[in-house]
Backbone as CSV, one residue per row, in Angstrom:
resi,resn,N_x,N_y,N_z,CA_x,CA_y,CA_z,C_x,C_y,C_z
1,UNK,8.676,12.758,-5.839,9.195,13.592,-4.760,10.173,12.777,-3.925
2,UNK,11.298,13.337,-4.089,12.322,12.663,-3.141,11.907,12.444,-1.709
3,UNK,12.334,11.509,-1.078,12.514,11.234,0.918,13.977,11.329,0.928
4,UNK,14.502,11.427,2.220,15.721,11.523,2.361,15.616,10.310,3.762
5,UNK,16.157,9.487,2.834,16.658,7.920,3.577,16.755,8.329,4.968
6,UNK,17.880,9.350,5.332,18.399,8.990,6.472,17.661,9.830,7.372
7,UNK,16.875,10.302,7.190,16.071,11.009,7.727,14.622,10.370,8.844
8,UNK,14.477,9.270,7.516,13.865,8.279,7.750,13.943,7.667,9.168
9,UNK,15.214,7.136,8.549,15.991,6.005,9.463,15.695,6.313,11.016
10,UNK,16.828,7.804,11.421,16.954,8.381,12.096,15.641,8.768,13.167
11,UNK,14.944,9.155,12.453,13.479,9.149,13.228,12.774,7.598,13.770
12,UNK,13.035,6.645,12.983,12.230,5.654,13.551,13.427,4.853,14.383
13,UNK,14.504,5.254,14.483,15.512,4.713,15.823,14.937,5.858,16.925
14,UNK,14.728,6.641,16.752,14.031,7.639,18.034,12.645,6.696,18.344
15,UNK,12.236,6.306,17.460,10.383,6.453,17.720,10.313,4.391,18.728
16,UNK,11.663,3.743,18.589,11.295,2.441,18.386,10.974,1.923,19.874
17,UNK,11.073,2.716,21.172,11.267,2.065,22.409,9.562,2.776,22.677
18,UNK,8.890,3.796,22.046,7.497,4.052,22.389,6.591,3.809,20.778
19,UNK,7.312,2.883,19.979,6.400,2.455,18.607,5.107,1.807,19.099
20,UNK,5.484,0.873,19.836,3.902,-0.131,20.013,3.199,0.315,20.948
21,UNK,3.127,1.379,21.390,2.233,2.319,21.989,1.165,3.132,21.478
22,UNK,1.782,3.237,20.220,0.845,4.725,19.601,0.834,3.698,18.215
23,UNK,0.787,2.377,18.159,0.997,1.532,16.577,-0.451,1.050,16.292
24,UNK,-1.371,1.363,16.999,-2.511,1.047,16.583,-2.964,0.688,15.199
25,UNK,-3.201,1.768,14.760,-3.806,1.428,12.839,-2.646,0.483,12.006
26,UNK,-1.485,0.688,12.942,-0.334,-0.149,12.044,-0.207,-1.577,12.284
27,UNK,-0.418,-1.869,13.700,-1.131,-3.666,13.779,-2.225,-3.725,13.106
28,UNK,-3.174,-2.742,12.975,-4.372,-3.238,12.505,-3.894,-3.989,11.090
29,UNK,-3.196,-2.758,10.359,-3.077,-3.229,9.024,-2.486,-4.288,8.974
30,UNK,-1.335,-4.664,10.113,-0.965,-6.316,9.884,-1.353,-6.991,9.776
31,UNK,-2.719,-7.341,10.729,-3.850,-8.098,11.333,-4.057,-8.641,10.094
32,UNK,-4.894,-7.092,9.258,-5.650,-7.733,8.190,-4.921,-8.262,6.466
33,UNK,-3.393,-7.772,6.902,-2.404,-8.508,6.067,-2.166,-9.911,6.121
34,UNK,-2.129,-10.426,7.356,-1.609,-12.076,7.583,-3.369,-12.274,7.609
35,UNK,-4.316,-11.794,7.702,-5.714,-12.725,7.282,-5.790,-13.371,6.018
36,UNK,-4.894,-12.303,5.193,-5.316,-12.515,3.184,-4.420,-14.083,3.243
37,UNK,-3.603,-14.378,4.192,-2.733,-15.296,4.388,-4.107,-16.926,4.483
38,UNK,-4.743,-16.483,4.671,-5.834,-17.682,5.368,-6.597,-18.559,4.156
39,UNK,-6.522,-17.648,3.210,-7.088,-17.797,1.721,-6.521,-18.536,0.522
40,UNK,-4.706,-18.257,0.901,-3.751,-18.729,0.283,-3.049,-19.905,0.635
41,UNK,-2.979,-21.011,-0.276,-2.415,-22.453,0.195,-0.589,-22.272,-0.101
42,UNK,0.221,-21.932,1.139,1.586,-21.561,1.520,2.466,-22.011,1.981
43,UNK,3.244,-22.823,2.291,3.964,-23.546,3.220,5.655,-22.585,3.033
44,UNK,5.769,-21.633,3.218,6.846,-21.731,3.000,8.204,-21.988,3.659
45,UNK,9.481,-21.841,2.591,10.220,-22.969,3.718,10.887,-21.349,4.324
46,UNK,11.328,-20.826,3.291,12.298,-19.228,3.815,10.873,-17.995,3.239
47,UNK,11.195,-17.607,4.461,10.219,-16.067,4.676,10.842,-15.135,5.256
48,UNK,10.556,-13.710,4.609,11.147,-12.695,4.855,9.629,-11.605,5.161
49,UNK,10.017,-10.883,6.553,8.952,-10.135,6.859,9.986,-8.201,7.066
50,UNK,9.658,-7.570,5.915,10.867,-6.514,5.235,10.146,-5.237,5.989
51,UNK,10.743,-4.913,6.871,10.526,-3.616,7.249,9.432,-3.940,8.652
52,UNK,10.041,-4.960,9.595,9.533,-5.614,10.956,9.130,-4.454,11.441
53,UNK,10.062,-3.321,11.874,9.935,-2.488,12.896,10.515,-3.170,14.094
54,UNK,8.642,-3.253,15.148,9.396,-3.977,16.670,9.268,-5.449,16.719
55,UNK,8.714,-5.719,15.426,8.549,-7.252,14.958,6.971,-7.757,15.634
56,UNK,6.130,-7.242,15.954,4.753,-7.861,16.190,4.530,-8.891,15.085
57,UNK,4.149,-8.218,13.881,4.356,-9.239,12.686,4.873,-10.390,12.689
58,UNK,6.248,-9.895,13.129,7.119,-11.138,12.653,6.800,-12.322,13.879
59,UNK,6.037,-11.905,15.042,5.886,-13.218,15.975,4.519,-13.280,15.517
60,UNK,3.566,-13.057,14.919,2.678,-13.640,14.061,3.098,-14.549,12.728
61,UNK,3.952,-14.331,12.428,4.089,-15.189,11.749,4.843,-16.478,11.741
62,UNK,6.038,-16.089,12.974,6.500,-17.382,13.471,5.334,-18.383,14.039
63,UNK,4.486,-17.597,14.486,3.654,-18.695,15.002,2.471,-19.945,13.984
64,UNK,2.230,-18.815,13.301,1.848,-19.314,11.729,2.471,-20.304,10.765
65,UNK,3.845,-20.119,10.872,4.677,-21.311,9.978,5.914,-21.155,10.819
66,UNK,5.962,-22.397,12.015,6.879,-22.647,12.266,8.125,-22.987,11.975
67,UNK,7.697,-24.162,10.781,8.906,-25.020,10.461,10.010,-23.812,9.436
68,UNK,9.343,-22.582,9.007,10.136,-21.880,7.664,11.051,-20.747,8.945
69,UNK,12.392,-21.029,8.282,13.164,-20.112,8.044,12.829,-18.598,7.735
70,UNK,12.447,-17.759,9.032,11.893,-16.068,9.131,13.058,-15.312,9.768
71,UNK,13.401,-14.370,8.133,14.155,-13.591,8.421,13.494,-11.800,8.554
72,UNK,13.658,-11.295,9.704,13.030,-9.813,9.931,13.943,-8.316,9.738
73,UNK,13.600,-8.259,8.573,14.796,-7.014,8.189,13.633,-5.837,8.554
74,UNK,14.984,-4.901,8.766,14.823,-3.354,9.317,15.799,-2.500,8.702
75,UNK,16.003,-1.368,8.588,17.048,-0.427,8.504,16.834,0.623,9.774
76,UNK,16.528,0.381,10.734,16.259,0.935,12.351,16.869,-0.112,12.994
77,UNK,18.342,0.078,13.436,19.088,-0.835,14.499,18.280,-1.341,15.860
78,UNK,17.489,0.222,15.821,16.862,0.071,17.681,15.440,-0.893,17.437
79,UNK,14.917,-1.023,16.373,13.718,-1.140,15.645,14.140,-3.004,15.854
80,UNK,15.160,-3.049,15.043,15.523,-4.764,15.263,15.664,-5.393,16.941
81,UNK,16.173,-4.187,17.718,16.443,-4.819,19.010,15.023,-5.223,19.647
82,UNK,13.953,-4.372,19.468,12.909,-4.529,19.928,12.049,-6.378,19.507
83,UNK,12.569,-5.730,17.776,12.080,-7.496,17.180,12.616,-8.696,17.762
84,UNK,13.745,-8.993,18.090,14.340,-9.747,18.604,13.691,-10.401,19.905
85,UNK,13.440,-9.529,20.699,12.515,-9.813,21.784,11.002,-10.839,21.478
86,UNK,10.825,-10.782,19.919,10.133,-11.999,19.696,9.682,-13.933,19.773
87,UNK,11.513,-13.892,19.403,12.090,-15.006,20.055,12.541,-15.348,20.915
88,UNK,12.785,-16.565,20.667,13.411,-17.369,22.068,14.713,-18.425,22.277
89,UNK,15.492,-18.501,22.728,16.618,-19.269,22.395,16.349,-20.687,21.680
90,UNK,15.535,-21.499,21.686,15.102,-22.561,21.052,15.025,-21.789,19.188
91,UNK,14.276,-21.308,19.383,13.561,-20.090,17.745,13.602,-18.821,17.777
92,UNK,15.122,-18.650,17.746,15.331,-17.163,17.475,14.849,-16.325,16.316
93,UNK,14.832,-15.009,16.478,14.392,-14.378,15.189,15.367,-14.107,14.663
94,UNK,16.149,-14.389,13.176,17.426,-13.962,12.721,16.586,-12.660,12.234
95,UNK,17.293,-11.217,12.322,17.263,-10.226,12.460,18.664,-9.663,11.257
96,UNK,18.171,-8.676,10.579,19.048,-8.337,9.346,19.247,-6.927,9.287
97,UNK,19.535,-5.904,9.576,19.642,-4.425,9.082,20.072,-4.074,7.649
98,UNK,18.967,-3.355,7.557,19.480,-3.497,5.857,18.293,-2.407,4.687
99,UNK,18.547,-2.140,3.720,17.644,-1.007,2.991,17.336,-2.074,1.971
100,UNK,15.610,-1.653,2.156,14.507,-2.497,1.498,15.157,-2.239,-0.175
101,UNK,15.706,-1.517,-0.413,16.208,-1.403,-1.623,17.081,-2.318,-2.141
102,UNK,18.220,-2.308,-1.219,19.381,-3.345,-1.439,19.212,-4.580,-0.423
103,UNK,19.024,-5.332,-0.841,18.254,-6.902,-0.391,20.084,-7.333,0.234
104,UNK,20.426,-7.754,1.554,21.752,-8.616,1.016,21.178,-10.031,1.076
105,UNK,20.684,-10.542,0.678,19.534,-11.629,0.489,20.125,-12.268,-1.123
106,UNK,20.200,-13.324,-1.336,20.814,-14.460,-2.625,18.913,-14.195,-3.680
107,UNK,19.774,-14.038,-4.694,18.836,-13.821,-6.199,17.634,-15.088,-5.916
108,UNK,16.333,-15.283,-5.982,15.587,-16.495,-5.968,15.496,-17.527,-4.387
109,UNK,15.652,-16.738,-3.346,16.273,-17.107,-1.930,14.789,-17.133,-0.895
110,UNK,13.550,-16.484,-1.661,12.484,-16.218,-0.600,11.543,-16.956,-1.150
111,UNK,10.237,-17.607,-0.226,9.242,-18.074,-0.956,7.801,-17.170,-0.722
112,UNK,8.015,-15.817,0.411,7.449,-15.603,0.928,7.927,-14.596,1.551
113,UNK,7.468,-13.146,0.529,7.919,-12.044,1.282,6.865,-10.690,1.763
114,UNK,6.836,-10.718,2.562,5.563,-9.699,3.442,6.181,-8.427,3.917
115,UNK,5.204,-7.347,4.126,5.988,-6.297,4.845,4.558,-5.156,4.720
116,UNK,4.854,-4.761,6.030,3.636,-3.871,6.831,4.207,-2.863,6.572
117,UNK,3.507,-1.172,6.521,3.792,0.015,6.574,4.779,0.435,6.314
118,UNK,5.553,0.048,5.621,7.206,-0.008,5.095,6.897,0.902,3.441
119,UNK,6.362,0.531,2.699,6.775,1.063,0.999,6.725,2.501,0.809
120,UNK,5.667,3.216,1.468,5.726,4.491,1.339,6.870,5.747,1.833
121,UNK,7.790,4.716,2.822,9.644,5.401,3.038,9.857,5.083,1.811
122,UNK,9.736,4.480,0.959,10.772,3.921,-0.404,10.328,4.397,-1.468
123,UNK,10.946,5.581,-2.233,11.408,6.351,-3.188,12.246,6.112,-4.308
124,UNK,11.853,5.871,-5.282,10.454,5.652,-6.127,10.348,3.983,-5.457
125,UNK,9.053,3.407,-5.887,8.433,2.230,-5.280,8.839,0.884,-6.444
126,UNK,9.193,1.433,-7.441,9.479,0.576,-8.449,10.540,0.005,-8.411
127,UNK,11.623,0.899,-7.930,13.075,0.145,-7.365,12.842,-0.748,-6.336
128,UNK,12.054,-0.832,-5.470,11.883,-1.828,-4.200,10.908,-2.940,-4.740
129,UNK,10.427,-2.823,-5.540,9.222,-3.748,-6.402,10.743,-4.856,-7.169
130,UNK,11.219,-3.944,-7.726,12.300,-4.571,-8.905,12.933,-5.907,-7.855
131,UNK,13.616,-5.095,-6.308,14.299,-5.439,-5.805,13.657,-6.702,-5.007
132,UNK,12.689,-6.387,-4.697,11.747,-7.759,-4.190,11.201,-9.501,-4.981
133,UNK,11.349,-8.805,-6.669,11.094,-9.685,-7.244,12.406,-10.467,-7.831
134,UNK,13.690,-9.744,-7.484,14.568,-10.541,-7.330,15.223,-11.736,-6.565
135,UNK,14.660,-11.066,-5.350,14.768,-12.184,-4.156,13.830,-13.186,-3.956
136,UNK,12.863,-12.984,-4.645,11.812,-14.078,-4.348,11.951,-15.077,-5.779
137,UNK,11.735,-16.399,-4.762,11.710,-17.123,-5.771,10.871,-17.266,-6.903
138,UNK,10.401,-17.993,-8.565,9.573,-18.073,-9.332,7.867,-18.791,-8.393
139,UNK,7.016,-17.991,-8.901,5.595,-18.787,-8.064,5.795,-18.060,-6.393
140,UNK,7.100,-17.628,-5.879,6.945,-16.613,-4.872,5.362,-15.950,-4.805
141,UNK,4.932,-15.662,-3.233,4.377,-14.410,-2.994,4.729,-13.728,-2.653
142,UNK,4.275,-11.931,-3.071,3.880,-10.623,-2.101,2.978,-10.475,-1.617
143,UNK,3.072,-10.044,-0.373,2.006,-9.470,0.235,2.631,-7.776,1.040
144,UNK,2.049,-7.021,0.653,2.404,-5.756,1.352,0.918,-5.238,1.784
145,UNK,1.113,-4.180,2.685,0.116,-2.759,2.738,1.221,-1.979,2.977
146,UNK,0.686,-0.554,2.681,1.172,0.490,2.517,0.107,1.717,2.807
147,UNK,0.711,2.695,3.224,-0.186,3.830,2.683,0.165,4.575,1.878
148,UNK,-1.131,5.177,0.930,-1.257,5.570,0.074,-1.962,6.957,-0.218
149,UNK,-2.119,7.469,-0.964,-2.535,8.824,-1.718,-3.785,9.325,-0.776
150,UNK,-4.096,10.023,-0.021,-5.142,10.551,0.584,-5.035,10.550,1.913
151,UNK,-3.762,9.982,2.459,-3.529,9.789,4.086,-3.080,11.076,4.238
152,UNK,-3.469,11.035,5.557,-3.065,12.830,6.069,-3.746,13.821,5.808
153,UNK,-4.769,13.897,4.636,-5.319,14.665,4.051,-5.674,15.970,5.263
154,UNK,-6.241,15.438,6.019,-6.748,17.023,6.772,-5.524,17.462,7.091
155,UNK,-4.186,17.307,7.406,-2.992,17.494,7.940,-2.892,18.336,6.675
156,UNK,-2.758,18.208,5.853,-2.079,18.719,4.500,-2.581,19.818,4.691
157,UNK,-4.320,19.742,4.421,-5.013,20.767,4.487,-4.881,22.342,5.676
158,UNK,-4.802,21.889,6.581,-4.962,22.863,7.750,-3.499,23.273,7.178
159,UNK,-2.184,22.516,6.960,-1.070,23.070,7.155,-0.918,24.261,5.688
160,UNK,-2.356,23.784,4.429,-2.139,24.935,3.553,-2.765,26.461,3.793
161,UNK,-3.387,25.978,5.109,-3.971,27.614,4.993,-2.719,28.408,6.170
162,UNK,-1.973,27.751,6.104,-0.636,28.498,6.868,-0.218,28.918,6.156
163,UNK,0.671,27.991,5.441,1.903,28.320,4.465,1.494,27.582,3.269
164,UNK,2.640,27.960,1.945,3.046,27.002,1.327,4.270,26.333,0.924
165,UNK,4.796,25.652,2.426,5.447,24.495,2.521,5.031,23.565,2.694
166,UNK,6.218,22.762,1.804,5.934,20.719,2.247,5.208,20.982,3.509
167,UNK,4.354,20.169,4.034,4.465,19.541,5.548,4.177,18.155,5.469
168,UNK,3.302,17.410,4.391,3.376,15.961,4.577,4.556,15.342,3.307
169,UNK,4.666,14.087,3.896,5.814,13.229,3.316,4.744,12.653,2.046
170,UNK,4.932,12.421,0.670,4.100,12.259,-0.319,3.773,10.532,-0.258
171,UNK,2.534,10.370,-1.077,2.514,8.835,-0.468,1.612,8.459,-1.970
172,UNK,2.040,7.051,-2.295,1.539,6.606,-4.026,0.371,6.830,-4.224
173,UNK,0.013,6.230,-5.033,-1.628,6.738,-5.565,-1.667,4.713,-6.293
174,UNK,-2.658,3.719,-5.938,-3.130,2.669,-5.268,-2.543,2.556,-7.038
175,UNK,-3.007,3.280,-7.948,-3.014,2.219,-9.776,-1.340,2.786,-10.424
176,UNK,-1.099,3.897,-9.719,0.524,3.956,-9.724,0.584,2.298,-9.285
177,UNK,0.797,1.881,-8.435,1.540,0.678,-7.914,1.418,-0.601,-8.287
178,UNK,-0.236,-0.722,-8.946,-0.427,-1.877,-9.520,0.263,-1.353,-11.162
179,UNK,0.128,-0.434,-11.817,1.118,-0.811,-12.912,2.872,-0.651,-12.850
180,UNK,3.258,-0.347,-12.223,4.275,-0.599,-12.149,4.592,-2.265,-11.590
181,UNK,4.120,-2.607,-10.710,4.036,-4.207,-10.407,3.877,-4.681,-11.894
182,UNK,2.970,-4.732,-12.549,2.551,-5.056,-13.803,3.807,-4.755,-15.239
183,UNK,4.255,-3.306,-15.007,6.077,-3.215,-15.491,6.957,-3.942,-15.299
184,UNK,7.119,-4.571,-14.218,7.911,-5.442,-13.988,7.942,-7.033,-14.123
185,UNK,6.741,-7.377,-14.685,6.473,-8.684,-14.751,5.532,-9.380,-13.422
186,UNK,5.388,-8.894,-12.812,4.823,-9.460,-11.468,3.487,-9.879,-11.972
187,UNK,2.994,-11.196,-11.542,1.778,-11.711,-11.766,0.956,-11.954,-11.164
188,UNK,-0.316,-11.616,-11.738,-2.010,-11.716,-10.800,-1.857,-10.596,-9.848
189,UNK,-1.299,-9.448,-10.098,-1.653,-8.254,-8.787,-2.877,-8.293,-8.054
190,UNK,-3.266,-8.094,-7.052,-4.021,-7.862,-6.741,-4.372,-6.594,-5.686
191,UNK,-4.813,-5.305,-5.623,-4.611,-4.399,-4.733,-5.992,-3.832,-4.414
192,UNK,-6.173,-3.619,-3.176,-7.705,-3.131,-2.889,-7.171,-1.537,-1.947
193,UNK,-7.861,-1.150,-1.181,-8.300,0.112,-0.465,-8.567,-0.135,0.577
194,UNK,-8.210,0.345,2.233,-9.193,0.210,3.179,-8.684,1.680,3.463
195,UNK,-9.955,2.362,4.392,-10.004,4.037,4.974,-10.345,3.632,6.369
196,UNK,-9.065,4.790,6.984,-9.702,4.504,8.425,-9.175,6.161,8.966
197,UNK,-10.236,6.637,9.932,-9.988,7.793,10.269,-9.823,7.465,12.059
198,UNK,-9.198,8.500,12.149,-8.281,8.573,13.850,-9.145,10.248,14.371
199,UNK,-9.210,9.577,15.219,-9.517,11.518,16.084,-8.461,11.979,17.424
200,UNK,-8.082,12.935,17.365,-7.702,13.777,18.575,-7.905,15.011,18.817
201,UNK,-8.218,14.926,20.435,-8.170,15.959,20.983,-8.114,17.326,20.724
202,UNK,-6.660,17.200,20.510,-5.922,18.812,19.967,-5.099,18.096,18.898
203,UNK,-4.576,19.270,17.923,-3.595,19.322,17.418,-2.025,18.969,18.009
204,UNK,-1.911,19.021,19.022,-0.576,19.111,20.297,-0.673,16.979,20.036
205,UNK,-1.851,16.413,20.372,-1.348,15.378,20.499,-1.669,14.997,19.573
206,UNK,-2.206,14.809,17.973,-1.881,14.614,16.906,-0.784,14.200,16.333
207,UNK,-0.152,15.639,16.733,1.490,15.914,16.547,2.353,14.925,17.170
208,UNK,2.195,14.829,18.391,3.115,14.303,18.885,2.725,12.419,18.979
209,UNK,1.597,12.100,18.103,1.364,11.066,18.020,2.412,10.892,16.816
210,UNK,1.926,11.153,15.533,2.739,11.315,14.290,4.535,11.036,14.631
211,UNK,4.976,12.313,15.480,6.165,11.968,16.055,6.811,10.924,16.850
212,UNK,5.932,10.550,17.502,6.373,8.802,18.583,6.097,7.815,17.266
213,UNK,5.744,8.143,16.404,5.503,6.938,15.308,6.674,6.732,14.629
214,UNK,7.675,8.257,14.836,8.301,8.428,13.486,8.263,8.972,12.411
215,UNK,6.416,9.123,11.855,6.095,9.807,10.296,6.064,11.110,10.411
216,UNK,7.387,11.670,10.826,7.411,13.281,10.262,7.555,13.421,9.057
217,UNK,7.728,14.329,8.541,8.038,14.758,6.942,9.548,14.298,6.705
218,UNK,9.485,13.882,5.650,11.083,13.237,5.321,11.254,13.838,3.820
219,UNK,10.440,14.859,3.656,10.398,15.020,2.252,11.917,15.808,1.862
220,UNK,12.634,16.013,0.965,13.692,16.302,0.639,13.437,18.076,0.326
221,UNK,12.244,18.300,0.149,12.280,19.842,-0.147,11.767,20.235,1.031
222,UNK,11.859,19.788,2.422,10.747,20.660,3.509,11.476,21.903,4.272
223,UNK,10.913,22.185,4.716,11.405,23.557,5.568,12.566,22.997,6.503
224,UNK,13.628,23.625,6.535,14.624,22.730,7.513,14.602,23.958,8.955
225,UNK,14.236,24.613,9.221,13.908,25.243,10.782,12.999,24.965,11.263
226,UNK,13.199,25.080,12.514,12.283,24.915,13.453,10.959,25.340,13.240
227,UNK,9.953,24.303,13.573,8.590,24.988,13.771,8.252,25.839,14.820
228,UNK,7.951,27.357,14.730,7.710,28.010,16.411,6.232,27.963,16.787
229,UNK,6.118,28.139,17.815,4.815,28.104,18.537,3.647,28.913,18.003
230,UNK,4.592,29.966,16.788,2.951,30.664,16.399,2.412,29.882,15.269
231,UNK,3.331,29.073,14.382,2.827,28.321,13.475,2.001,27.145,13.746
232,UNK,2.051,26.711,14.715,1.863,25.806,15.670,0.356,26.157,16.051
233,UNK,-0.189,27.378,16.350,-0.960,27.921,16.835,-1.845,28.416,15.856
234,UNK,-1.083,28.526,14.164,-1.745,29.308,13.432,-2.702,27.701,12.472
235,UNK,-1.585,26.662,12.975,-1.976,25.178,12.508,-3.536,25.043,13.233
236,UNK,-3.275,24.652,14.636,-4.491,24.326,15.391,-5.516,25.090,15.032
237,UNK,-5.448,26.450,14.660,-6.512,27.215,14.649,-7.554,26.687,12.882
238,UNK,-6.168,26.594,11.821,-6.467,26.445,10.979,-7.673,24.783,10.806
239,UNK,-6.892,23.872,12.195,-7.674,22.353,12.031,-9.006,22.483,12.614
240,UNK,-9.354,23.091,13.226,-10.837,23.270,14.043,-11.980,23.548,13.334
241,UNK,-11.479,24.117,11.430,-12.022,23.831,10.853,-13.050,22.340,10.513
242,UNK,-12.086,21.311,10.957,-12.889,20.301,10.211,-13.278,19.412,11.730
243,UNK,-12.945,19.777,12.843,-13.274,19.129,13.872,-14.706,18.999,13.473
244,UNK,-14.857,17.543,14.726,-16.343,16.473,14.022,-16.477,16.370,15.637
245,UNK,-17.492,15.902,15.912,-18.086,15.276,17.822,-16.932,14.566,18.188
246,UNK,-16.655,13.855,16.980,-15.050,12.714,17.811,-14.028,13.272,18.016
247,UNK,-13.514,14.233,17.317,-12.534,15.170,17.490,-12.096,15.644,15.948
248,UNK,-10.474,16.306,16.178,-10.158,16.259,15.322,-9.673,14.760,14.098
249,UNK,-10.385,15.122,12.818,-10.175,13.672,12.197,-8.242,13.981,11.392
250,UNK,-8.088,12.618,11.423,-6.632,12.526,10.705,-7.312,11.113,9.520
251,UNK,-7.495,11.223,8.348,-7.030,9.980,7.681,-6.334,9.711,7.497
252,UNK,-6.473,8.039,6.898,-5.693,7.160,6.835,-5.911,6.451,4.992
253,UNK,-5.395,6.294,4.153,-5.915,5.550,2.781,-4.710,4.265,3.210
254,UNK,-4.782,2.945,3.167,-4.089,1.939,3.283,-4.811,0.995,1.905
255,UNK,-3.163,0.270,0.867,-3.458,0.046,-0.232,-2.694,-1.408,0.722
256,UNK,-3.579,-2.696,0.113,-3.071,-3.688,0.362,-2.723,-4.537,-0.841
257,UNK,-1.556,-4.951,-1.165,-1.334,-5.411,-2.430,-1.084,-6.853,-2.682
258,UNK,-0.601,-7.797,-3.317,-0.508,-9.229,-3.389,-0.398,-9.409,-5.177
259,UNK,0.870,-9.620,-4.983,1.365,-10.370,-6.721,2.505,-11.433,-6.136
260,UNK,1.951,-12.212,-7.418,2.971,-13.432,-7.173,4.426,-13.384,-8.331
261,UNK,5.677,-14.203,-7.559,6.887,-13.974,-9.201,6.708,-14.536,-10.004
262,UNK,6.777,-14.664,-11.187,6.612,-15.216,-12.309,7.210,-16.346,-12.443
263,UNK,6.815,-17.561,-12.954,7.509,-18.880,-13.177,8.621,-18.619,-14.200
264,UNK,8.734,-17.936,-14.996,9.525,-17.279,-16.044,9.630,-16.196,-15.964
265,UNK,10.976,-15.770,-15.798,11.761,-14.531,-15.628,12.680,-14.189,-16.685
266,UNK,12.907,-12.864,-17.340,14.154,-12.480,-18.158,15.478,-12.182,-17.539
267,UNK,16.384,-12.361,-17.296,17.841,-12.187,-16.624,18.607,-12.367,-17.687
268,UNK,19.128,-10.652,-17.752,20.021,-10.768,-18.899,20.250,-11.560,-20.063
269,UNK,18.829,-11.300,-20.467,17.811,-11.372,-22.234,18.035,-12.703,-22.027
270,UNK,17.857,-13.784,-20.869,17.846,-15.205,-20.919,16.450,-15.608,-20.377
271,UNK,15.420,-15.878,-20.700,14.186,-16.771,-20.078,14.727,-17.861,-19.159
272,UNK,14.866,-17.786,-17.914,15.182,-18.496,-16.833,13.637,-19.575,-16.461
273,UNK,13.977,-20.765,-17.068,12.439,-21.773,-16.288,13.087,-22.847,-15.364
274,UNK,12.614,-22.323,-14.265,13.129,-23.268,-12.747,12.579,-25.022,-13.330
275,UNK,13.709,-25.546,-12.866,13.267,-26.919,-13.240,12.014,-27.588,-13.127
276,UNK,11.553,-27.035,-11.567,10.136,-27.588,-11.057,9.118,-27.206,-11.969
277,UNK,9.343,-26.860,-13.005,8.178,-26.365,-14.291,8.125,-27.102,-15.177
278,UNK,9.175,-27.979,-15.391,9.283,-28.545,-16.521,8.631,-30.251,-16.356
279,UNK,8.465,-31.087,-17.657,8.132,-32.600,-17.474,9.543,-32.707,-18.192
280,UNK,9.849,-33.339,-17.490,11.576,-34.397,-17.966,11.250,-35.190,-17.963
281,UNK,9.939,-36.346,-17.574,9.936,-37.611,-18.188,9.950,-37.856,-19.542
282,UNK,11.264,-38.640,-20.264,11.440,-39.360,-21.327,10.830,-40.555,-21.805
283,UNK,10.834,-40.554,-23.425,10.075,-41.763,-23.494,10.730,-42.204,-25.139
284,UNK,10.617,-42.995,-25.806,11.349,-43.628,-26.584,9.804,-44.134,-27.358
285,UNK,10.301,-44.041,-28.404,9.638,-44.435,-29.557,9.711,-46.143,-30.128
């Protein structure tokens, strides 16, 4: 199912001056992204943190590995201004605008590329997989989360006993992603599951949580008029169905992933082996 890029975009330059307000579950997932970091022996020298947002991340991780070179790409102009505010004239954050698709980043240039709540804008996921394992160097890590196949679910639901239009933006399914990682050569995947459910009130601030985030529907087939107040009304009525003591529930499915690049790569039908692989000590007979 197609997204429409600019659609994207456009919404999360609206959403970026009230993002870390309503970003709750989305630090969380950082949190427990740079933990998997604690496990792994890393030094790297250049790191790329792809799809910053307001950059929380990315001053977690400056603080984490000082000495490396952290570059914080966005394709949200307003999204980078916010990141920026991370640094400091001594250790600035170099800041990049740019589509997770098209890297302007040098072939083998990263040792260390991360990125929070970012993959599920990116349509199909295999082009941004392709594009990631280009930039990273051989023995490189990934580390992503994402969400995945089952988020929104009550949203979907209430919005089918309305209509049948799109209303959520489509999101992978966790073994889609590990084989395609696995298509591409990427090594030792590793991808797990965490579920986390949200409650509100009403439907009204649901909505308008979703919206200060940014994650409206970006889907390429959705209804392009306005939503009016009776649909709106015919929604809420439809969600009270599944209201619980906490409120209304919204899930969440978050897929956390981790593959490393391959010491050996094909580039144009050539097996590329980085020197640091090889023994060149000579010896004579």
């Amino acid at each position: 199912m197609r997204l429409e890029a600019h659609q994207v975009r456009r919404r999360f330059e609206r959403a970026a001056d009230r993002y870390d307000q309503l970003a709750g579950l989305q630090r969380e997932m950082a949190e427990r992204l740079i933990g998997r970091l604690d496990y792994i022996r890393i030094q790297p020298r250049q790191l790329l943190d792809l799809g910053c947002g307001t950059g929380w991340m990315t001053g977690q991780l400056r603080r984490r590995y000082p000495k490396a070179r952290l570059l914080a790409l966005d394709f949200a102009p307003a999204m980078l201004r916010q990141a920026r505010r991370q640094g400091s004239w001594l250790k600035p954050i170099h800041c990049v605008c740019a589509d997770a698709q098209a890297l302007p980043l040098a072939a083998q240039s990263q040792d260390l590329l991360i990125s929070n709540a970012m993959l599920q804008w990116c349509d199909p996921p295999q082009r941004v997989f392709e594009e990631w394992l280009r930039v990273l160097r051989p023995g490189g890590l990934l580390l992503f989360a994402s969400f995945a196949v089952g988020s929104l679910a009550e949203l979907e639901w209430a919005w089918a006993q309305v209509d049948d239009r799109p209303h959520v933006s489509p999101f992978a399914d966790m073994h889609d992603l590990g084989d395609a990682l696995l298509g591409l050569g990427w090594e030792n995947p590793v991808l797990d599951i965490d579920r986390f459910t949200l409650h509100y009130a009403s439907v009204h601030e649901l909505m308008a949580d979703l919206k200060g985030l940014g994650a409206a529907n970006a889907r390429a087939d959705r209804h392009r008029g306005l939503t009016g107040k009776g649909r709106i009304r015919a929604l809420a009525e439809a969600y009270e169905a599944r209201r619980t003591p906490a409120g209304l529930p919204l899930s969440y499915e978050v897929v956390y992933g981790l593959a490393w690049a391959p010491q050996q790569r094909q580039l144009g039908g050539v097996t590329q082996i980085p020197l640091a692989g090889l023994n060149l000590a000579g010896g004579h007979d």
